[in-house]
Chimera marker file (.cmm) of the C-alpha trace (Angstrom):
<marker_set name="trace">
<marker id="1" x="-116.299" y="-15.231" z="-12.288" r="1" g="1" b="0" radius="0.5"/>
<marker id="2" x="-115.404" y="-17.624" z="-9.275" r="1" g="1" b="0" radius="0.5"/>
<marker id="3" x="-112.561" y="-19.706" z="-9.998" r="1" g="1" b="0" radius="0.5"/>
<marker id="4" x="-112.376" y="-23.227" z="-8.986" r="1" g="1" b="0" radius="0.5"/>
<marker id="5" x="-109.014" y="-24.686" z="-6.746" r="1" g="1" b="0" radius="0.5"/>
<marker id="6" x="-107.798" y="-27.224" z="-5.753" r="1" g="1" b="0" radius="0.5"/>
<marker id="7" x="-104.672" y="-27.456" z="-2.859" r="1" g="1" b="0" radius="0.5"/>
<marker id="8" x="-103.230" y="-30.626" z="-2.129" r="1" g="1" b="0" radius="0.5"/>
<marker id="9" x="-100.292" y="-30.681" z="0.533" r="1" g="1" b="0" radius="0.5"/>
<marker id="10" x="-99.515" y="-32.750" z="3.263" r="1" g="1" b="0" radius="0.5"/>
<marker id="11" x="-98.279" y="-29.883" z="5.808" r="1" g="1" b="0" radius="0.5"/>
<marker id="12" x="-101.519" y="-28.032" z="6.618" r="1" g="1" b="0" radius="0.5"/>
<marker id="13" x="-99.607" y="-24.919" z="7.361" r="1" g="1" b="0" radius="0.5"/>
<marker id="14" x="-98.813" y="-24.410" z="3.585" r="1" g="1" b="0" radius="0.5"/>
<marker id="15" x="-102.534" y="-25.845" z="2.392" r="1" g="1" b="0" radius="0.5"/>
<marker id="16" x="-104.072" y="-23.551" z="4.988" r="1" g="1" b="0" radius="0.5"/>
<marker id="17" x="-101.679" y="-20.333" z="3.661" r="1" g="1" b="0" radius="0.5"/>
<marker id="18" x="-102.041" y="-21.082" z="0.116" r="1" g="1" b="0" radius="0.5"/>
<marker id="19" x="-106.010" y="-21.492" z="-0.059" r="1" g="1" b="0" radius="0.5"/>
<marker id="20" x="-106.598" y="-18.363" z="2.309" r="1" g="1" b="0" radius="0.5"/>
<marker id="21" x="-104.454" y="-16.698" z="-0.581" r="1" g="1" b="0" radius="0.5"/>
<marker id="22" x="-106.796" y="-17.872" z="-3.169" r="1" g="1" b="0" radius="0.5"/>
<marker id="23" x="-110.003" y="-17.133" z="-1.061" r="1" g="1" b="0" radius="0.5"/>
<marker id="24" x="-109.042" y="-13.806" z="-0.797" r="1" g="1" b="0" radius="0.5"/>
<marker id="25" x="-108.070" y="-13.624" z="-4.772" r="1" g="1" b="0" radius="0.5"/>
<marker id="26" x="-111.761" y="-15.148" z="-5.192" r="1" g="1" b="0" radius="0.5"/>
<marker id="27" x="-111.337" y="-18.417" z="-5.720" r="1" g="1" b="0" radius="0.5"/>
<marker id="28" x="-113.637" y="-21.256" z="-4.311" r="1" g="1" b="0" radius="0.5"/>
<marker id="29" x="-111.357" y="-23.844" z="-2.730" r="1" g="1" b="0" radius="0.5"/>
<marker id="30" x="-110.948" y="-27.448" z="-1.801" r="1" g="1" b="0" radius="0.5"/>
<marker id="31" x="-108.130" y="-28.636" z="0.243" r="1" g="1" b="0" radius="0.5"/>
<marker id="32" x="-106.244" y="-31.978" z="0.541" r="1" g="1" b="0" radius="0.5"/>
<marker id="33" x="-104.084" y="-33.752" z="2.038" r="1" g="1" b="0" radius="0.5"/>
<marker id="34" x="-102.149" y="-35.938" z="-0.872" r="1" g="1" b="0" radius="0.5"/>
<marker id="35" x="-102.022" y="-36.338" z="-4.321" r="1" g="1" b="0" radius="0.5"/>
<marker id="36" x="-103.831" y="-39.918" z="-4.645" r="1" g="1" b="0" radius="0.5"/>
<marker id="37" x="-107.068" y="-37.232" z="-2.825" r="1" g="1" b="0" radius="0.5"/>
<marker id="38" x="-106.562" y="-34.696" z="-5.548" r="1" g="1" b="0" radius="0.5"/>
<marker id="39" x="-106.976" y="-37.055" z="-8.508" r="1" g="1" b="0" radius="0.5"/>
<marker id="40" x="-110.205" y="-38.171" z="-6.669" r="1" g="1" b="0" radius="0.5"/>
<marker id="41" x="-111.469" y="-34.657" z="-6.324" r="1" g="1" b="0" radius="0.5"/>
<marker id="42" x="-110.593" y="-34.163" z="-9.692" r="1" g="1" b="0" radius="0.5"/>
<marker id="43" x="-112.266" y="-36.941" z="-11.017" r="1" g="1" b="0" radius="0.5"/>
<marker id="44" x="-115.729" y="-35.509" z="-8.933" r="1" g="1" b="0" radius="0.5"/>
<marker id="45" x="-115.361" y="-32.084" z="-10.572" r="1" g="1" b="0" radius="0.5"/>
<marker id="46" x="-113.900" y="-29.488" z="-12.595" r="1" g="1" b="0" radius="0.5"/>
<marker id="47" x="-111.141" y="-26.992" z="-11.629" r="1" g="1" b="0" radius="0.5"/>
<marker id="48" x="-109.632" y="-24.470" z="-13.023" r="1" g="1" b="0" radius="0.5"/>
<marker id="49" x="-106.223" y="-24.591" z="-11.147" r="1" g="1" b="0" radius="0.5"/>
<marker id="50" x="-104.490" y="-27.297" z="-8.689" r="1" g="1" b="0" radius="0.5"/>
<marker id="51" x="-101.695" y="-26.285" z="-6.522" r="1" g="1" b="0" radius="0.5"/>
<marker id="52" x="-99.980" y="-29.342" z="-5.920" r="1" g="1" b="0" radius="0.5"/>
<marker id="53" x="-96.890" y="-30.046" z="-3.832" r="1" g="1" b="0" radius="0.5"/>
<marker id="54" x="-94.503" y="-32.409" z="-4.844" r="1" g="1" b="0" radius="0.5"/>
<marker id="55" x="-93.590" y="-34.572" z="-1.844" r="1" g="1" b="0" radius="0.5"/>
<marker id="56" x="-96.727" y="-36.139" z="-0.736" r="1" g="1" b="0" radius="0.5"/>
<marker id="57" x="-98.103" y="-39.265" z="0.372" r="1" g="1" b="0" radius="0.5"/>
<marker id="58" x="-99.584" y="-42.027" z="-1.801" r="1" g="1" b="0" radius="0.5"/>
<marker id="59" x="-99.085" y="-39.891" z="-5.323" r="1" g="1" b="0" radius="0.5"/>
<marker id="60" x="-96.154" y="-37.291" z="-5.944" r="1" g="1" b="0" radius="0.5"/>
<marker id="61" x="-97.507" y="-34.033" z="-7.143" r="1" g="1" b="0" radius="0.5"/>
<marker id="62" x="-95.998" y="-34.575" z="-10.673" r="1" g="1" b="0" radius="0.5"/>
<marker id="63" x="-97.314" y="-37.896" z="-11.148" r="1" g="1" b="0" radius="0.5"/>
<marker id="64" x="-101.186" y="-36.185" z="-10.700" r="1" g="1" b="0" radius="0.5"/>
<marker id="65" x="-99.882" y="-33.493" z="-12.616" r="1" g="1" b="0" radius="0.5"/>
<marker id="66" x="-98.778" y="-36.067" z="-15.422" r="1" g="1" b="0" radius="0.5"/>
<marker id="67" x="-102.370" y="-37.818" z="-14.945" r="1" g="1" b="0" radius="0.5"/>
<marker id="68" x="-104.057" y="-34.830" z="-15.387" r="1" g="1" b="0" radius="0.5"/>
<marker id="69" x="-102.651" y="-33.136" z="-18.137" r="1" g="1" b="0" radius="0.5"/>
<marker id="70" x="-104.162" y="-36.785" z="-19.584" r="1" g="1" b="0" radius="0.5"/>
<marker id="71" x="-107.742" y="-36.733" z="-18.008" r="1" g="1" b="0" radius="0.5"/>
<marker id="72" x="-108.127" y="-33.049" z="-17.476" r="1" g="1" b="0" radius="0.5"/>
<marker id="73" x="-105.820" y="-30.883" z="-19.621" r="1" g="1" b="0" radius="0.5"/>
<marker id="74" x="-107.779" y="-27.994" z="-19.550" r="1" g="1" b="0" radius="0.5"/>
<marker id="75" x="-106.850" y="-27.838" z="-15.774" r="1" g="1" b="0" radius="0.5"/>
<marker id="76" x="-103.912" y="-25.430" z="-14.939" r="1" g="1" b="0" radius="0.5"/>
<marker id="77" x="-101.577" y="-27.050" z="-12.397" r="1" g="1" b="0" radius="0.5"/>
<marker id="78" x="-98.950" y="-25.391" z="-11.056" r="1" g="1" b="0" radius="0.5"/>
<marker id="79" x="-96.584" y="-27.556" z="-9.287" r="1" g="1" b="0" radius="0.5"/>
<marker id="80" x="-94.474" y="-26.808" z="-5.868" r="1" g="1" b="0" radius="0.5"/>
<marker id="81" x="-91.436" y="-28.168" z="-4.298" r="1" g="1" b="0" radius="0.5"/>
<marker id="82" x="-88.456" y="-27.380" z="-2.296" r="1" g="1" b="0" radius="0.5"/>
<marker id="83" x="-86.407" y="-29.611" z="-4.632" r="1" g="1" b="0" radius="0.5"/>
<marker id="84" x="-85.153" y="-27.347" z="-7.838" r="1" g="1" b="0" radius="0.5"/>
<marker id="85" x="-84.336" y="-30.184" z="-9.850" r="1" g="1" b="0" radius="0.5"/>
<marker id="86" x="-88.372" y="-31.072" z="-9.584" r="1" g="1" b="0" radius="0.5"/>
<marker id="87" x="-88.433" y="-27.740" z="-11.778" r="1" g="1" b="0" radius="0.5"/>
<marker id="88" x="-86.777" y="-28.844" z="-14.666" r="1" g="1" b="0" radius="0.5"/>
<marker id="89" x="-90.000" y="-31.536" z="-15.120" r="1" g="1" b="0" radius="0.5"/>
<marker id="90" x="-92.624" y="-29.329" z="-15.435" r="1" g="1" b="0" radius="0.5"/>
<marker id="91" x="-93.495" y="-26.198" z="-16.975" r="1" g="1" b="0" radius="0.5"/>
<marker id="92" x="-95.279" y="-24.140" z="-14.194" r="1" g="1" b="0" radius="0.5"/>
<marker id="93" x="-93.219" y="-24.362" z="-10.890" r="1" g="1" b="0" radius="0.5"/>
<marker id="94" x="-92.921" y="-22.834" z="-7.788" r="1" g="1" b="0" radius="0.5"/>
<marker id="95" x="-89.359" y="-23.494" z="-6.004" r="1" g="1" b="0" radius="0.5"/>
<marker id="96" x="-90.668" y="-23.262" z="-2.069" r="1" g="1" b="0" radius="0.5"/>
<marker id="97" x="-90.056" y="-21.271" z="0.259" r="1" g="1" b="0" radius="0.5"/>
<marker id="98" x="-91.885" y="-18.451" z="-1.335" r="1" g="1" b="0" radius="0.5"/>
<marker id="99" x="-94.638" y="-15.743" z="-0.431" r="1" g="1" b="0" radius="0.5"/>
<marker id="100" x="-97.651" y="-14.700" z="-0.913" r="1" g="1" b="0" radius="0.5"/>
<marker id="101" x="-96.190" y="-12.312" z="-3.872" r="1" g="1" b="0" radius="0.5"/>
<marker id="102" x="-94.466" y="-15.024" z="-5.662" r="1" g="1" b="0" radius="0.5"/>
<marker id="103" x="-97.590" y="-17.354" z="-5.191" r="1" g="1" b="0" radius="0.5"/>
<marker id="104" x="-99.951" y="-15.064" z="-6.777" r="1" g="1" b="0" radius="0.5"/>
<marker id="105" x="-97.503" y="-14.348" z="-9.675" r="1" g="1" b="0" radius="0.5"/>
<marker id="106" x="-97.154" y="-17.827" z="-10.194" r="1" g="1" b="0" radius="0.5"/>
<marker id="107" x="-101.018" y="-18.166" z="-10.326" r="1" g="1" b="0" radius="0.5"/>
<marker id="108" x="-101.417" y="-14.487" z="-12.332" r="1" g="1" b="0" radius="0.5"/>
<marker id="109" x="-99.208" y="-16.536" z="-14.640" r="1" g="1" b="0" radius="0.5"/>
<marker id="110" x="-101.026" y="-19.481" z="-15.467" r="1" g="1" b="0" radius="0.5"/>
<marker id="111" x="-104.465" y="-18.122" z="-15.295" r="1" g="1" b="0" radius="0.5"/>
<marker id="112" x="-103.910" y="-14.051" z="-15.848" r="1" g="1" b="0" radius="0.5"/>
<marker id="113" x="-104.175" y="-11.458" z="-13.277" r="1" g="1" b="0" radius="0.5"/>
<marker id="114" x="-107.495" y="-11.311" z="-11.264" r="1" g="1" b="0" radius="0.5"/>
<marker id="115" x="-110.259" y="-7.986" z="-12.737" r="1" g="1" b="0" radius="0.5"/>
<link id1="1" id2="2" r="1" g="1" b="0" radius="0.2"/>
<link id1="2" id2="3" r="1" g="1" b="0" radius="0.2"/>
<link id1="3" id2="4" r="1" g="1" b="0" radius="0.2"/>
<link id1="4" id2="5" r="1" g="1" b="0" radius="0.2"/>
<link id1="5" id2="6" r="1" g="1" b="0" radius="0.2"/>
<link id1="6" id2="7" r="1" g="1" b="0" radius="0.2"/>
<link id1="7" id2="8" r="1" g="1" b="0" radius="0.2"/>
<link id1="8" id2="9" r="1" g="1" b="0" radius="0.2"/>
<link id1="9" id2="10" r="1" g="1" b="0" radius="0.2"/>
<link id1="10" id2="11" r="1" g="1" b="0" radius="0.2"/>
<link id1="11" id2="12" r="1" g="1" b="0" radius="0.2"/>
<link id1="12" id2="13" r="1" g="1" b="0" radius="0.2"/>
<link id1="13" id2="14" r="1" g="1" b="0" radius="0.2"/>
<link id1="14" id2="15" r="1" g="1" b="0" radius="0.2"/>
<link id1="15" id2="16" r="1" g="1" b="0" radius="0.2"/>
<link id1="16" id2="17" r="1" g="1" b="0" radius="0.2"/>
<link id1="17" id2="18" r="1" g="1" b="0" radius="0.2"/>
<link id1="18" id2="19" r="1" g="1" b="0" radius="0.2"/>
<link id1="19" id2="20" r="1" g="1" b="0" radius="0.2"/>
<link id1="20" id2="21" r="1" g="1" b="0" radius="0.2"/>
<link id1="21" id2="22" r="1" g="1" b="0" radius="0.2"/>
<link id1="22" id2="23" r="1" g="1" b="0" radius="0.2"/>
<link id1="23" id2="24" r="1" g="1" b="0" radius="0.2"/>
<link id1="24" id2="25" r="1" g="1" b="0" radius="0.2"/>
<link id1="25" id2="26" r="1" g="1" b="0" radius="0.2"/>
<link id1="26" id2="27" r="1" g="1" b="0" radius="0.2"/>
<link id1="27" id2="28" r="1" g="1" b="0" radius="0.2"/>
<link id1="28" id2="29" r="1" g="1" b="0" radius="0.2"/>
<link id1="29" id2="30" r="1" g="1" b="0" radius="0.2"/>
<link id1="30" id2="31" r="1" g="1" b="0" radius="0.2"/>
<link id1="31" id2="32" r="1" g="1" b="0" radius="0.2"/>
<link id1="32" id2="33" r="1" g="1" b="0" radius="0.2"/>
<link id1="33" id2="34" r="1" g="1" b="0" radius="0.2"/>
<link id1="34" id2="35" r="1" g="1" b="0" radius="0.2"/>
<link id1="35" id2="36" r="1" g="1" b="0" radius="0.2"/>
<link id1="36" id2="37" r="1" g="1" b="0" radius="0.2"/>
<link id1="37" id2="38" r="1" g="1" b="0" radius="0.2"/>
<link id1="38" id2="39" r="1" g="1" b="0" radius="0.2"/>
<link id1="39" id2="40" r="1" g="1" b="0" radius="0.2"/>
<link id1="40" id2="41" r="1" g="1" b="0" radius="0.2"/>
<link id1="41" id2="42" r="1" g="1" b="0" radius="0.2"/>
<link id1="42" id2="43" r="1" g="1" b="0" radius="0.2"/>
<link id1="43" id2="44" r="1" g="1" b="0" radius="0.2"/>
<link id1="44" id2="45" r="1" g="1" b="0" radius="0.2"/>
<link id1="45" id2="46" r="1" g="1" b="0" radius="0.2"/>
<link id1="46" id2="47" r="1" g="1" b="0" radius="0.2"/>
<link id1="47" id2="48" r="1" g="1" b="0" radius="0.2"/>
<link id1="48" id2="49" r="1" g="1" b="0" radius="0.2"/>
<link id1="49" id2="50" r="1" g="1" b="0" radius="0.2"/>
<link id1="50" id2="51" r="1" g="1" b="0" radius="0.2"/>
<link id1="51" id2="52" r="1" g="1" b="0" radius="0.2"/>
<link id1="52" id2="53" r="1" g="1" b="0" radius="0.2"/>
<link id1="53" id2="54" r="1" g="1" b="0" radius="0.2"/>
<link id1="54" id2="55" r="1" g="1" b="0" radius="0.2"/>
<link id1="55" id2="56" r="1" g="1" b="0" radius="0.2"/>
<link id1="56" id2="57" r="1" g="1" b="0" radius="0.2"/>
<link id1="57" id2="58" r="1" g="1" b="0" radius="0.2"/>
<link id1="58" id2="59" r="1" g="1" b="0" radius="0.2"/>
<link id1="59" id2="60" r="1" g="1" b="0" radius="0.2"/>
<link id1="60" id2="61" r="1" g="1" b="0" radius="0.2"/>
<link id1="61" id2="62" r="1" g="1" b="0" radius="0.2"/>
<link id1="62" id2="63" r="1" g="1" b="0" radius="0.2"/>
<link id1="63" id2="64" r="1" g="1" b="0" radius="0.2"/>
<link id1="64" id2="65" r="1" g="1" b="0" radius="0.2"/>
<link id1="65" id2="66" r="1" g="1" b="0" radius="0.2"/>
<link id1="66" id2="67" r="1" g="1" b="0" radius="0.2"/>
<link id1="67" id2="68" r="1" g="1" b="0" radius="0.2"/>
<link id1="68" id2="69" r="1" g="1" b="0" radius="0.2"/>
<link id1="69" id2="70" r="1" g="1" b="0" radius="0.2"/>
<link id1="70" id2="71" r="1" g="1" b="0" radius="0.2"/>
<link id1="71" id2="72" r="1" g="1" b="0" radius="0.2"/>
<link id1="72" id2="73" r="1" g="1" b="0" radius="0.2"/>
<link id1="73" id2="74" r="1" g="1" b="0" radius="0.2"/>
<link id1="74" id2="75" r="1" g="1" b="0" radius="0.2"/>
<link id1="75" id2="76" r="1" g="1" b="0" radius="0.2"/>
<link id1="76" id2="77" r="1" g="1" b="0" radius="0.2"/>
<link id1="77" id2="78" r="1" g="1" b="0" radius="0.2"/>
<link id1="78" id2="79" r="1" g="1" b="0" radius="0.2"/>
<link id1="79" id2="80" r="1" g="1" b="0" radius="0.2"/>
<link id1="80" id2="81" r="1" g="1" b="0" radius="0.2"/>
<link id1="81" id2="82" r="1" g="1" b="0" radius="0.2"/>
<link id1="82" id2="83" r="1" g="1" b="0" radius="0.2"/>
<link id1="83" id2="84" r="1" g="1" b="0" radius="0.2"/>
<link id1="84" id2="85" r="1" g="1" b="0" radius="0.2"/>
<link id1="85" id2="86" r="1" g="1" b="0" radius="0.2"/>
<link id1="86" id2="87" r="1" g="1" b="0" radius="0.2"/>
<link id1="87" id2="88" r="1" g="1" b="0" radius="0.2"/>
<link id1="88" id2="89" r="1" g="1" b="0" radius="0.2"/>
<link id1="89" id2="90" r="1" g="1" b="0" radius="0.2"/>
<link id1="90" id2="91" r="1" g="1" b="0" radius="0.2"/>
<link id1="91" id2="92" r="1" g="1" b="0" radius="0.2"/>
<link id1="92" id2="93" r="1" g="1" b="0" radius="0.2"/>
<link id1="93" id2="94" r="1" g="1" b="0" radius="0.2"/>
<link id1="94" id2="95" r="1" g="1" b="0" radius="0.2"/>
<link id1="95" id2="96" r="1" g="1" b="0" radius="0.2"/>
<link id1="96" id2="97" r="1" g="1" b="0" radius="0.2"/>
<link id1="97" id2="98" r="1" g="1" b="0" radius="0.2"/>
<link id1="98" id2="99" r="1" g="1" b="0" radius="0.2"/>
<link id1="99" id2="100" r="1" g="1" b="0" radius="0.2"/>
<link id1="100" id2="101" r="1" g="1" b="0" radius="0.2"/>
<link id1="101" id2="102" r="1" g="1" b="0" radius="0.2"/>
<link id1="102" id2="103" r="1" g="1" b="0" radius="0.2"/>
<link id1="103" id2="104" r="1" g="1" b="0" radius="0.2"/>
<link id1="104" id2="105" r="1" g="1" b="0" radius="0.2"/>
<link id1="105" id2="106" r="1" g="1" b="0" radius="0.2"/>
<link id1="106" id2="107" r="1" g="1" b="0" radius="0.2"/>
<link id1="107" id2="108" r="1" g="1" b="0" radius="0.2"/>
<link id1="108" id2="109" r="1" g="1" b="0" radius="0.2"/>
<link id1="109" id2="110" r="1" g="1" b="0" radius="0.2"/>
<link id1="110" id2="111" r="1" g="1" b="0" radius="0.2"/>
<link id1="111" id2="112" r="1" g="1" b="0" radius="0.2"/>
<link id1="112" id2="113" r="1" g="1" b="0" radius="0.2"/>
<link id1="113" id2="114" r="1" g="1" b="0" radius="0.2"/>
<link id1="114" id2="115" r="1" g="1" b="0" radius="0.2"/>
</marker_set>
């Protein structure tokens, strides 16, 4: 089964890191660049996880994760940020820096380990 992603960070380093990750882990990814872009991808089709940064341009990651538990709540989203106190807000969170290890965790978490 090929999972559906969806990145959305403004510093390509990180969206470029985190969906080679989840290529390699199987996935089928789409990257962007804000969080205004991933509601719009998600309103185009279905996925089965978003990554999504916090501090981003146009729409913060937990306002499209807010949005989406609305429009799309079978969508897992887990949410990253180098703020901690972003944490406390929502219920799958990923304090930055972290590596590949903790990322896949985090997703093996949310979505169960990959076969």
């Amino acid at each position: 089964m090929c999972l559906r992603s969806l990145v959305a960070d403004d510093e390509p380093d990180i969206r470029d890191f985190i969906g080679h990750v989840l290529e390699r882990a199987g996935h089928h990814v789409t990257t962007v660049g804000d969080g205004a872009e991933a509601l719009e991808r998600a309103s185009e089709q279905d996925f089965d996880l978003m990554v999504l940064d916090h501090h981003m341009p146009r729409m913060t990651g937990l306002a499209v994760a807010d949005e989406l538990s609305r429009a799309c709540p079978d969508t897992k989203v887990l949410l990253m940020s180098g703020d901690l106190d972003v944490g406390r807000a929502h219920p799958h969170f990923l304090p930055k820096p972290f590596n590949r290890g903790e990322f896949m965790a985090a997703v093996d978490s949310l979505l169960g380990p990959a076969d």
